[in-house]
Backbone bond lengths (Angstrom), bond angles and torsions (degrees), N, CA, C in turn:
res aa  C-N    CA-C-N  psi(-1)  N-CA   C-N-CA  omega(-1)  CA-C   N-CA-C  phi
1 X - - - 1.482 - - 1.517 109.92 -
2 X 0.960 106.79 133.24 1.601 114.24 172.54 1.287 114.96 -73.87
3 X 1.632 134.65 143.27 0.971 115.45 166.42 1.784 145.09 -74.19
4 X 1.455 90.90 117.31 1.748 98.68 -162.50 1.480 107.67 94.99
5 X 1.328 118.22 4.95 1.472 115.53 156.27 1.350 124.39 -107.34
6 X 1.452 116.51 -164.08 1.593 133.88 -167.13 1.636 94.29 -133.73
7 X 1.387 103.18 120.58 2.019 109.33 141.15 1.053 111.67 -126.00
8 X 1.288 118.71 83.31 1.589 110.29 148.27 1.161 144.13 -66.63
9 X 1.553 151.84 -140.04 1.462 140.57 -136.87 1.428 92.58 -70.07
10 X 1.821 98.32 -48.47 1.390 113.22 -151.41 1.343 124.59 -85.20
11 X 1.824 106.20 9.02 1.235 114.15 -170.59 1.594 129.68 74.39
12 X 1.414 106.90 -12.09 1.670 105.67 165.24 1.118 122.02 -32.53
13 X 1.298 149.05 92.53 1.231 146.78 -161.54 1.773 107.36 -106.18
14 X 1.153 124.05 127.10 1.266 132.10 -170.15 1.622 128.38 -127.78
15 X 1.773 124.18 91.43 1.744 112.49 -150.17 1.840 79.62 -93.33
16 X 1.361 127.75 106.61 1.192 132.58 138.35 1.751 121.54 -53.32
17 X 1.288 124.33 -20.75 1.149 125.72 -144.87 1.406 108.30 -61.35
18 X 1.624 123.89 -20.36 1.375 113.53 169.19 1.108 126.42 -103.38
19 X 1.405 122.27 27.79 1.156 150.77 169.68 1.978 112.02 -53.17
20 X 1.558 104.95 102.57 1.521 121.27 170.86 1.371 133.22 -98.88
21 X 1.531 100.90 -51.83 1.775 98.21 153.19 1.790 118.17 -136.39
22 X 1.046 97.34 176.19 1.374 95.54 -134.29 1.741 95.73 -137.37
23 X 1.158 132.96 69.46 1.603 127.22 161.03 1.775 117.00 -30.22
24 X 1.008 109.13 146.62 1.648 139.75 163.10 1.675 117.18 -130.00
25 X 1.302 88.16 112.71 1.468 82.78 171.51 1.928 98.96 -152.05
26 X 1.538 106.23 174.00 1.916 94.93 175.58 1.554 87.16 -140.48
27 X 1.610 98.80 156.20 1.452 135.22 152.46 1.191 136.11 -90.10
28 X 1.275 151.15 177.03 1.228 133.04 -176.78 1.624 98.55 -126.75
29 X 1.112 137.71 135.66 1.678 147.80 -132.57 1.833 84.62 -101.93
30 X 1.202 104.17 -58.03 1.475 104.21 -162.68 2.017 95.51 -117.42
31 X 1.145 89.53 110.14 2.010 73.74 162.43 1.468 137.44 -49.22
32 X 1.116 101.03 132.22 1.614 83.78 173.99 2.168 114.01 93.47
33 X 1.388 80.06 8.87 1.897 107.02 -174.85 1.387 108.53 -131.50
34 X 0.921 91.01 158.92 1.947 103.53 163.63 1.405 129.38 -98.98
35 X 1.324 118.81 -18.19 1.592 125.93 167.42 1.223 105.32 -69.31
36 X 1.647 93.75 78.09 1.656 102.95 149.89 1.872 131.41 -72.33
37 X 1.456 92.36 155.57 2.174 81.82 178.51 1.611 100.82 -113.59
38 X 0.837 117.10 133.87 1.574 129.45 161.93 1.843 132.69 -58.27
39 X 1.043 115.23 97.82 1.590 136.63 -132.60 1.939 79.43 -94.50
40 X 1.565 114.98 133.72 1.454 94.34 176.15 2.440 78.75 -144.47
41 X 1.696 81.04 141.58 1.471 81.24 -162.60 1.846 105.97 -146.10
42 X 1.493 94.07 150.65 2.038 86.40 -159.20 1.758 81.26 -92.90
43 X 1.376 122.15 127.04 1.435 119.20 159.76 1.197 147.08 -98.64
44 X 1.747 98.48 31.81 1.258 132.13 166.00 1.655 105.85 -99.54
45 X 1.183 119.93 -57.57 1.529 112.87 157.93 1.330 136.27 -78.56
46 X 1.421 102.54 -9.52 1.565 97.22 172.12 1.182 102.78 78.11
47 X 1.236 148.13 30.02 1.491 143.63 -161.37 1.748 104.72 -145.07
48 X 1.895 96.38 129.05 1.529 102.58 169.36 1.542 107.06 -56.19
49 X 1.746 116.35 137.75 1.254 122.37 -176.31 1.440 130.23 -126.72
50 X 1.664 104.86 8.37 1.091 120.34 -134.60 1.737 125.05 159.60
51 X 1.703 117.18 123.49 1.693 99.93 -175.63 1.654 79.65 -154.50
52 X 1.609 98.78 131.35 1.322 115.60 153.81 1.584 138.63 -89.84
53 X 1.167 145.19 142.81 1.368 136.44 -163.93 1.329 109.66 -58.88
54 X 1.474 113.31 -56.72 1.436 119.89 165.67 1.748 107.78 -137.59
55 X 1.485 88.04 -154.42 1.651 103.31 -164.08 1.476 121.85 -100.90
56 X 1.634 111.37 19.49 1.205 108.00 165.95 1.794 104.33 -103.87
57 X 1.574 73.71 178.49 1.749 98.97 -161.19 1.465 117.80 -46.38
58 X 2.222 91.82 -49.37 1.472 90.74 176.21 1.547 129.10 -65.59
59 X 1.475 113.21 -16.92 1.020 128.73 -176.46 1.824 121.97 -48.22
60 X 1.739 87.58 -57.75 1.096 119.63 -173.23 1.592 116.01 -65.23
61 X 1.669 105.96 -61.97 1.192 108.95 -174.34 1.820 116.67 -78.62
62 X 1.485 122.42 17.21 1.419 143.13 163.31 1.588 102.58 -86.38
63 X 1.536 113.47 -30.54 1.611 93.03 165.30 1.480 106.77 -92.76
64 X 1.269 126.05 -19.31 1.671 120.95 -169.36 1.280 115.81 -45.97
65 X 1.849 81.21 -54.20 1.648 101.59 -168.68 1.402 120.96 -68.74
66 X 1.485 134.05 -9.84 0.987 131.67 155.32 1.557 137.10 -51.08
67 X 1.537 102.75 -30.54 1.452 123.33 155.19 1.182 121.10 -31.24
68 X 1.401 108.11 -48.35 1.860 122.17 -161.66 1.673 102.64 91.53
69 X 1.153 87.75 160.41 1.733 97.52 164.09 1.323 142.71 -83.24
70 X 1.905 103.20 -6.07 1.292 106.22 166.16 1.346 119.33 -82.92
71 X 1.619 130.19 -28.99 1.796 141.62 144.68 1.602 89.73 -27.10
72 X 1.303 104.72 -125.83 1.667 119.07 -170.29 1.822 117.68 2.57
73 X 1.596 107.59 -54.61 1.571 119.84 175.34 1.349 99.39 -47.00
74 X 1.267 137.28 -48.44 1.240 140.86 -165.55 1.561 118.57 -75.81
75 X 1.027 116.65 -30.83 1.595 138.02 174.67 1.707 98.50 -48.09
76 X 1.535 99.71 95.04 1.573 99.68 159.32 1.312 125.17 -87.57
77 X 1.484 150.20 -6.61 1.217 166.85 -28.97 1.192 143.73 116.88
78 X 1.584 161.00 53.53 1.643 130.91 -157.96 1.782 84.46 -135.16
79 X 0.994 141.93 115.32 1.427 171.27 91.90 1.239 123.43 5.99
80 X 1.415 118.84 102.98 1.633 106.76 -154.66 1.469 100.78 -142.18
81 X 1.296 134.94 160.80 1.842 132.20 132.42 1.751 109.24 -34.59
82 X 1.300 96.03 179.27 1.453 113.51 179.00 1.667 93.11 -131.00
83 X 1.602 105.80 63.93 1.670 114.78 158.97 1.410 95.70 -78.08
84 X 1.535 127.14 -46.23 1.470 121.11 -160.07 1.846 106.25 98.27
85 X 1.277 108.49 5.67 1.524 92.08 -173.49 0.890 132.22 -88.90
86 X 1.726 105.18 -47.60 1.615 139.01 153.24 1.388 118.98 -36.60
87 X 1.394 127.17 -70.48 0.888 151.54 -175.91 1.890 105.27 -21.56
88 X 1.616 116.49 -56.07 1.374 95.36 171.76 1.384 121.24 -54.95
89 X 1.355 106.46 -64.25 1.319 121.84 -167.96 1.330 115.41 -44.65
90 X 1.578 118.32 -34.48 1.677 108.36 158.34 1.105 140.51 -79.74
91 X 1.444 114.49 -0.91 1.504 131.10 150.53 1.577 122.10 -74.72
92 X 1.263 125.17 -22.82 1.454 127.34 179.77 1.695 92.93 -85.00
93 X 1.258 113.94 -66.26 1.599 118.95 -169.88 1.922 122.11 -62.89
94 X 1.460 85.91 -23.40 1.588 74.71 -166.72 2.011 81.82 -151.65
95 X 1.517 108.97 75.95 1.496 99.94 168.98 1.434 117.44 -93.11
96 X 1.001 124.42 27.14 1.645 126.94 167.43 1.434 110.12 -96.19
97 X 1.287 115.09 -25.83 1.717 133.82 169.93 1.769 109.55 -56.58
98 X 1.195 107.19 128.12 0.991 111.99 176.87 1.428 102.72 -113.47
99 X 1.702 92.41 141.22 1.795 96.68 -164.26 1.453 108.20 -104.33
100 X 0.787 143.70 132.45 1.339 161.95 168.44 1.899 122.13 -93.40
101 X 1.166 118.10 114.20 1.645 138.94 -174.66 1.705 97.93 -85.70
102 X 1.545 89.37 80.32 2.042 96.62 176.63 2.009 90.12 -42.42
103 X 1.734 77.80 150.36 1.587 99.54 -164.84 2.310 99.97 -100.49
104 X 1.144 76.91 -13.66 1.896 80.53 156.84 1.842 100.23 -73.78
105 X 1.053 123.63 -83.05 1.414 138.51 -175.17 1.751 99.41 -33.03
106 X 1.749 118.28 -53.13 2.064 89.97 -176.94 1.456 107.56 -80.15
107 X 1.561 117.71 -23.86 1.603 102.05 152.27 1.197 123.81 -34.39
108 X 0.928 129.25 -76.74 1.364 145.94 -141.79 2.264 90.85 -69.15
109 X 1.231 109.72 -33.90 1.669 98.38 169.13 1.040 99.52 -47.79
110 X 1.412 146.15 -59.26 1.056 129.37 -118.06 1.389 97.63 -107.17
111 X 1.564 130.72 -53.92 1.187 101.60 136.71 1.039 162.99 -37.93
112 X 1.193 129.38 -15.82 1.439 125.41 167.71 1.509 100.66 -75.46
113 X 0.985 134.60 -28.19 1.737 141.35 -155.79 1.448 85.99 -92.94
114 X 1.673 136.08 -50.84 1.064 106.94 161.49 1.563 155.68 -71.35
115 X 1.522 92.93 0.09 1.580 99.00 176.00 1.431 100.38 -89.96
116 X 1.822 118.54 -35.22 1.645 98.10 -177.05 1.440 115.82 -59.22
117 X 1.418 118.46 -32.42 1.594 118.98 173.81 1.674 102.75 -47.42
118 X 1.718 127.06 -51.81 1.227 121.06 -159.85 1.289 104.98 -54.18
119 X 1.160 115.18 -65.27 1.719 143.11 171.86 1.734 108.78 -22.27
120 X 1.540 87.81 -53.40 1.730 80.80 179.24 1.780 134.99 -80.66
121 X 1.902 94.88 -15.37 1.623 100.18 179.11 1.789 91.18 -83.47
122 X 1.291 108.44 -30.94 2.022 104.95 -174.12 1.954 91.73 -39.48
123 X 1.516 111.49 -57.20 1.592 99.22 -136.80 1.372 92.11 -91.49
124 X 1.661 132.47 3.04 0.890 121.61 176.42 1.961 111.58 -163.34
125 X 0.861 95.77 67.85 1.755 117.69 -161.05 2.274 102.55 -45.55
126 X 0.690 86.26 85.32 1.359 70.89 152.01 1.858 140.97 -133.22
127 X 1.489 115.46 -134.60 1.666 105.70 -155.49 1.797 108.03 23.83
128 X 0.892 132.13 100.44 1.366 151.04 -168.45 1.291 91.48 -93.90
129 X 1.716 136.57 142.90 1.348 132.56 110.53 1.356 106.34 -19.48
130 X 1.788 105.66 161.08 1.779 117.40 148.78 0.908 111.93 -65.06
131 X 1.402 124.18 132.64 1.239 112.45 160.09 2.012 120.14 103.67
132 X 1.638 98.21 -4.21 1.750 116.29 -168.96 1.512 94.81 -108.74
133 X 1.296 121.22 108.74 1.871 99.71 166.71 1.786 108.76 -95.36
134 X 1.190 89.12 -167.89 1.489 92.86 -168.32 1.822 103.67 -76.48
135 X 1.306 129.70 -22.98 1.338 103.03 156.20 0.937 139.12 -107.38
136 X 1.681 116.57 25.66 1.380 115.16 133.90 1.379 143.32 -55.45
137 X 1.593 93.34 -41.38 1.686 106.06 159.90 1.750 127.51 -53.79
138 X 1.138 81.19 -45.42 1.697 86.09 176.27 1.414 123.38 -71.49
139 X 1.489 98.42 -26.54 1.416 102.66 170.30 1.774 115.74 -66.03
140 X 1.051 99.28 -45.04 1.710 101.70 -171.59 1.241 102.08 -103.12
141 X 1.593 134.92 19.89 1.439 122.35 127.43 1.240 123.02 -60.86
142 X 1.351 115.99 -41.01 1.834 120.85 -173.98 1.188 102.03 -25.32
143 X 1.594 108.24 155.11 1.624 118.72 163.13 1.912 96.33 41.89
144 X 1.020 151.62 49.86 1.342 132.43 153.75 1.233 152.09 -139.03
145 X 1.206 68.25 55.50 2.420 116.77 -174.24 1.562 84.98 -61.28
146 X 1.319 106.62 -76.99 1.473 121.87 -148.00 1.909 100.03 -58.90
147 X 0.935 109.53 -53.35 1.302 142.22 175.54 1.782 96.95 -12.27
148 X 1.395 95.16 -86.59 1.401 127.38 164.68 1.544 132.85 -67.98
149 X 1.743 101.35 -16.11 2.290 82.43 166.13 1.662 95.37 -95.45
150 X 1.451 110.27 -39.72 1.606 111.34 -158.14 1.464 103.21 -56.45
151 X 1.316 109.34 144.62 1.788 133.38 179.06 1.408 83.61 -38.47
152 X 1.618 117.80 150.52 1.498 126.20 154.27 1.458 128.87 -39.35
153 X 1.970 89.96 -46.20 1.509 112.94 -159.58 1.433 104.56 -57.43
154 X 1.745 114.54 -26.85 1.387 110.62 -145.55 1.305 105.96 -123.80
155 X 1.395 109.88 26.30 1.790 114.43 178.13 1.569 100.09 -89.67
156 X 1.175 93.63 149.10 1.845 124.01 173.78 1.625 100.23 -72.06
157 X 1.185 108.27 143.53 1.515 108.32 159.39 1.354 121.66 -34.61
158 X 1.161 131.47 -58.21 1.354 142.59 -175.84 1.632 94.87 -47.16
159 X 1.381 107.79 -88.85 1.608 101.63 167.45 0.705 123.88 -0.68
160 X 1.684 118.76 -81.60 1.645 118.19 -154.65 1.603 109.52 -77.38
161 X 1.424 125.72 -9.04 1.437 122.43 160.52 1.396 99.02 -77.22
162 X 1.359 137.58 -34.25 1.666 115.86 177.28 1.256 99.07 -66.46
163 X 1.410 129.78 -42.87 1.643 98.22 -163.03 1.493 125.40 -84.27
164 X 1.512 100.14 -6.50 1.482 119.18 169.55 1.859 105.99 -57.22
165 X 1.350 101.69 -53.90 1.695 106.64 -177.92 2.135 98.54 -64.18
166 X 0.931 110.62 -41.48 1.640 103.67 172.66 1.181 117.21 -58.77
167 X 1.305 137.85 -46.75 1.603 147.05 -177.46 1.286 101.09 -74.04
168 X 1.699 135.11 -16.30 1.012 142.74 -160.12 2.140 107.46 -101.53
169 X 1.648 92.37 -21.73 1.574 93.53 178.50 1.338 111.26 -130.02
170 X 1.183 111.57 12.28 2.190 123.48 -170.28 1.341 106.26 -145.72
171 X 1.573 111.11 85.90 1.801 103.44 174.69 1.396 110.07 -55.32
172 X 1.367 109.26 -44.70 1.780 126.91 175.70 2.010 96.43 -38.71
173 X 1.350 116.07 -73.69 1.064 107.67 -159.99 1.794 109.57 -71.25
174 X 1.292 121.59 -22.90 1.592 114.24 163.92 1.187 107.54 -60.52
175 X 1.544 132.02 -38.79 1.275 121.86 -166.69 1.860 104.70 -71.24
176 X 0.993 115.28 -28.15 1.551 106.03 -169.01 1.421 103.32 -94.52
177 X 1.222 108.46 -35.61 1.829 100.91 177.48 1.433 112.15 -60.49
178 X 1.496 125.72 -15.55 1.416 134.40 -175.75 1.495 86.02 -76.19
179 X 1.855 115.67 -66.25 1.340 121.73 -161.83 1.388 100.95 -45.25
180 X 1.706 124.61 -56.29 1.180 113.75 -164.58 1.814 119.86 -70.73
181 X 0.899 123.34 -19.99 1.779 128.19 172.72 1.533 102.61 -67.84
182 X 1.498 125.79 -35.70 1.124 122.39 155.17 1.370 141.39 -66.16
183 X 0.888 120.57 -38.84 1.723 116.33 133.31 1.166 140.59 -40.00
184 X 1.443 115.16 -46.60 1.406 135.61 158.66 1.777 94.79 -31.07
185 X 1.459 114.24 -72.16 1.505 115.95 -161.17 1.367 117.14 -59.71
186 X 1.472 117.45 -29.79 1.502 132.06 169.05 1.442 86.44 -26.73
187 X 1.229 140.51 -83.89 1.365 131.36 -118.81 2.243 113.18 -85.65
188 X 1.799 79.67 13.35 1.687 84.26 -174.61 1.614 101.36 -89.35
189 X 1.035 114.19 -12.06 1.234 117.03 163.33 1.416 133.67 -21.03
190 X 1.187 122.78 112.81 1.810 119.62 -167.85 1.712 129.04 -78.45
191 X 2.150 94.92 0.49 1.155 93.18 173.61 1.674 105.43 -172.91
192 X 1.428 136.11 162.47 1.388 134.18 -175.16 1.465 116.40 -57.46
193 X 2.025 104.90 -17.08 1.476 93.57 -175.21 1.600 92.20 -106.56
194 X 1.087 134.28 -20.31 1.710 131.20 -178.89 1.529 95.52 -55.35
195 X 1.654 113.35 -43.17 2.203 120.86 -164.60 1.382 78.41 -77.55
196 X 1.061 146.30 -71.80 1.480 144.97 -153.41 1.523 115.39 -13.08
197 X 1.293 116.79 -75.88 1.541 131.70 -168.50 1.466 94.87 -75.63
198 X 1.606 147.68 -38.21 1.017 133.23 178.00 2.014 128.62 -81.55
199 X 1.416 75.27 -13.72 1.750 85.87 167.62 1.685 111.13 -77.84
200 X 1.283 105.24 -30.66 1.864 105.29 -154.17 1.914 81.34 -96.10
201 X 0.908 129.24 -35.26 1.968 126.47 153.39 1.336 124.75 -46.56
202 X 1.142 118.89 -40.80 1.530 132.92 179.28 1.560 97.50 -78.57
203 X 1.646 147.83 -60.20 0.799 161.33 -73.68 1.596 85.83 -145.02
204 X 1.372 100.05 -30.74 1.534 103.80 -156.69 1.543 113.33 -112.41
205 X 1.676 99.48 -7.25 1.245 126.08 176.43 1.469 116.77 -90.31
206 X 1.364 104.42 -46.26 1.771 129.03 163.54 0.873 130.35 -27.00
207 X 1.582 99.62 -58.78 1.279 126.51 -145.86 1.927 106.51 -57.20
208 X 0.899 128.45 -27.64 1.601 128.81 -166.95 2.008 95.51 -95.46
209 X 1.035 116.52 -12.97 1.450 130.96 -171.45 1.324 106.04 -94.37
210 X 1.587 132.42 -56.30 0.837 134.40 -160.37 1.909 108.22 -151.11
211 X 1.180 90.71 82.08 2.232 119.51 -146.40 1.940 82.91 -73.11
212 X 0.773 110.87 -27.25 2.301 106.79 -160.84 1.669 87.17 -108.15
213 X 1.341 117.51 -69.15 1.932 113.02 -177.96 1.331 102.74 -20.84
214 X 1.537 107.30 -67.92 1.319 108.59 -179.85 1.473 151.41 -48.67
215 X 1.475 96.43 -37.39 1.239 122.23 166.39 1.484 121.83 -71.07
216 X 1.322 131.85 -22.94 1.311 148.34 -160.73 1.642 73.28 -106.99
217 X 0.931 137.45 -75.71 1.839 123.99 -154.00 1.312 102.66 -60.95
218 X 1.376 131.30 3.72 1.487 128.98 -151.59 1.783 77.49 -95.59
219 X 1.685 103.10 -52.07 1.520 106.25 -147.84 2.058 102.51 -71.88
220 X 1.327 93.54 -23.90 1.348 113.61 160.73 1.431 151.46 -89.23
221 X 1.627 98.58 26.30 1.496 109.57 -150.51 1.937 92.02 -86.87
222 X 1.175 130.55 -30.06 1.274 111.70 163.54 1.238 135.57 -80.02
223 X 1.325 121.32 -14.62 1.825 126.61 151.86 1.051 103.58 -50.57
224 X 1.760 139.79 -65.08 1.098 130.95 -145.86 1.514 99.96 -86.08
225 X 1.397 134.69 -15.63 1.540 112.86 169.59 1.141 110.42 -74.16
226 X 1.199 130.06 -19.31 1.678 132.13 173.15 1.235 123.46 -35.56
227 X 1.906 105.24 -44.53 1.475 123.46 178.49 1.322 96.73 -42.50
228 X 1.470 120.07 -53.38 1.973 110.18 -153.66 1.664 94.55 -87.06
229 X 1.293 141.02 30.38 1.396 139.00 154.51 1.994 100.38 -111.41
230 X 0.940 74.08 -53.35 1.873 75.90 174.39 1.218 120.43 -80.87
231 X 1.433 128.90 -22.41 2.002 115.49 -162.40 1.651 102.64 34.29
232 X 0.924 143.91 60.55 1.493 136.74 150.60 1.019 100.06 -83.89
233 X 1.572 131.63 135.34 1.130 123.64 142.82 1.877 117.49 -137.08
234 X 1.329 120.04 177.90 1.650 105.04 -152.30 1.565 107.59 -90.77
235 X 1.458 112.41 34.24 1.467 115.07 159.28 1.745 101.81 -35.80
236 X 1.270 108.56 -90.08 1.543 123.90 -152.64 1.747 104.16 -60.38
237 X 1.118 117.18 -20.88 1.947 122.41 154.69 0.854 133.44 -57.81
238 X 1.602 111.25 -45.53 1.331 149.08 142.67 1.385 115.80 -25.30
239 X 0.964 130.66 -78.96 1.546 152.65 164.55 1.564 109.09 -31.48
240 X 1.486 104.86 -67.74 1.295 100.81 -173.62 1.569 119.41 -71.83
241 X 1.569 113.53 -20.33 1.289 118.77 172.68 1.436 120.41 -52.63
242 X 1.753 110.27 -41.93 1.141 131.99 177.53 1.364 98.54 -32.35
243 X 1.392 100.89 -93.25 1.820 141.68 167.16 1.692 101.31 -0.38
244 X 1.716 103.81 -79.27 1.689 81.88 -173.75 1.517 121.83 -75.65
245 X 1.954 123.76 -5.63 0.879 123.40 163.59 1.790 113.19 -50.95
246 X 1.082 123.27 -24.51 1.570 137.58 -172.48 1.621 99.68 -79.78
247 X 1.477 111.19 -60.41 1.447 116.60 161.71 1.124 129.13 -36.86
248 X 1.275 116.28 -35.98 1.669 125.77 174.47 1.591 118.73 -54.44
249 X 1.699 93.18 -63.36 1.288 117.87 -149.21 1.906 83.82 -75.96
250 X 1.164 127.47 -28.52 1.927 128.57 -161.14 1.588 73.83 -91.06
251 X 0.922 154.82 -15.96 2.050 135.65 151.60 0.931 106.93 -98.10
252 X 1.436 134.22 55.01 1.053 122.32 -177.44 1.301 140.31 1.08
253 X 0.945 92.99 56.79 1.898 108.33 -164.23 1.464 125.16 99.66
254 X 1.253 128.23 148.06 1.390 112.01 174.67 2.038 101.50 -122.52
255 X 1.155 123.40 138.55 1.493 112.67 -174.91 2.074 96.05 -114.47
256 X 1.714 107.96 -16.87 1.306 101.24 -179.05 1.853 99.69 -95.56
257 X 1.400 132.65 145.94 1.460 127.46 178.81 1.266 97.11 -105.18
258 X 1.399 145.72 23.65 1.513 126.14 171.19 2.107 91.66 -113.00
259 X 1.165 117.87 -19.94 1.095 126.82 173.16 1.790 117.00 -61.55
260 X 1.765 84.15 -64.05 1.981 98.95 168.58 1.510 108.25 -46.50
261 X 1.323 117.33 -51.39 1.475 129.10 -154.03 1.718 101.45 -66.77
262 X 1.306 108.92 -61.43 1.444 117.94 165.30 1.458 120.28 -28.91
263 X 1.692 114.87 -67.33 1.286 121.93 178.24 1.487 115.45 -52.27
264 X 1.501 108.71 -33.66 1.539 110.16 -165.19 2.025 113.15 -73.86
265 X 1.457 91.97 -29.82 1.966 112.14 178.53 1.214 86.78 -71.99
266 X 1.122 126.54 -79.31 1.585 126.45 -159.79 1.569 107.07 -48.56
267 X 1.295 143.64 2.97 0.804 141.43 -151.34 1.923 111.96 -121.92
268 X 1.236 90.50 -41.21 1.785 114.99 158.83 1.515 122.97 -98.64
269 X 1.327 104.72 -13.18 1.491 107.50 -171.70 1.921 115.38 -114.91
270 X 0.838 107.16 -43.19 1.458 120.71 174.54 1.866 113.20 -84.46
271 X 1.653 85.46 129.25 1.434 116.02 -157.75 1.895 96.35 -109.75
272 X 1.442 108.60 105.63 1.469 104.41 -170.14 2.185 96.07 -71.04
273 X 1.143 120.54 -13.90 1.290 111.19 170.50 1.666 125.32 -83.58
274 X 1.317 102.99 -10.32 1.281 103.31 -165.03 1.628 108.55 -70.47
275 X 1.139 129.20 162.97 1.754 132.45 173.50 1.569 104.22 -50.01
């Protein structure tokens, strides 16, 4: 065994030992299922480090502990979603780690909260403008996902005339796509106390707009200032998620996870030149 690594049957050999921070994130094993695996990744190297069967605790902390306790002690860092799951278990194992609420993941509340709003005036449009009937609305909902999550800055022409026709039949949905670009800017912030006073304003402004986003950042409001001490965000999670998503689909699936798990190490870790 290496120190702070794993060799099992197959010899995957893995030196975590300079391991500082440390991503969490999961995939889903089979599409279209719920047996997800638990993705654990160094984001200083960018390298898979680690895969749990699933998403409970014992699961998880049965690969931790293989590390040893001098790895983990060292962990300044662990980078997560705001599932809420992780979050203990990296406070018991590794409380010198400071956790950080990837800033893709409190995006992504606020979007998602704004597409279920889209979704729900599409199938049933109401507070109307004068003069808007209900299949006007529906008409200039079509296609206008993109419209409405993507940054302002970075819509296509096409876009920004769809979301013009949306702001044009949903005060509700102009009002939150405003709210949400304003949030968006929160995060240019140069430090946890500059975001401070404009998060708990936004937050407080929101709140009737976007009732759960809000509430979930409430229970998370010290992870997510972390972001402006850390800037982590789930680029390099991101990436690698891609990667064994690619792995999946070139086995056409995997239904055994010590098989997936294998292929996925050997894949970042194994050097066809090495002795």
């Amino acid at each position: 065994m290496v120190n702070g690594g794993v060799c099992e049957r197959k010899k995957v050999c893995i030196d975590v030992s300079g391991l500082r921070r440390l991503g969490i994130d999961e995939i889903a094993l089979r599409k279209g299922h719920k047996d997800f695996v638990v993705v654990l990744s160094d984001l200083d190297t960018h390298r898979l480090i680690g895969m749990a069967p699933s998403r409970t605790h014992a699961a998880i902390e049965a690969v931790l502990n293989t590390w040893g306790p001098d790895v983990l002690s060292n962990v300044v860092e662990v980078s997560m979603d705001l599932s809420g799951n992780y979050r203990g278990l990296v406070r018991r194992l590794m409380p010198q780690a400071d956790i950080v609420a990837d800033r893709f993941h409190i995006m992504s509340l606020v979007n998602q909260e704004l597409n279920q709003a889209r979704n729900a005036f599409r199938r049933s449009p109401d507070d109307l403008p004068d003069g808007v009937t209900p299949e006007d609305a529906k008409a200039a909902l079509k296609a206008s996902k993109y419209a409405l999550l993507k940054p302002e800055a970075n819509l296509t022409d096409t876009q920004r005339d769809k979301l013009a026709e949306v702001i044009a039949v949903s005060p509700k949905l102009a009002l939150m796509h405003q709210s949400k670009e304003a949030f968006r800017k929160l995060f240019d912030a140069e430090s946890w106390s500059q975001a401070l006073p404009d998060f708990l304003d936004w937050m407080k402004a929101a709140k009737s707009l976007y009732p759960n986003a809000v509430a979930t950042m409430r229970r998370w409001f010290g992870e997510i200032l972390q972001y402006f001490e850390h800037r982590t965000t789930s680029g390099v999670v991101e990436g690698i998620n891609t990667r064994l998503k690619l792995i999946k689909r070139s086995g056409y699936g995997f239904t055994n996870f010590e098989r997936f798990r294998l292929r996925c190490l050997i894949c970042w870790h194994f050097s066809p030149t090495a002795a």
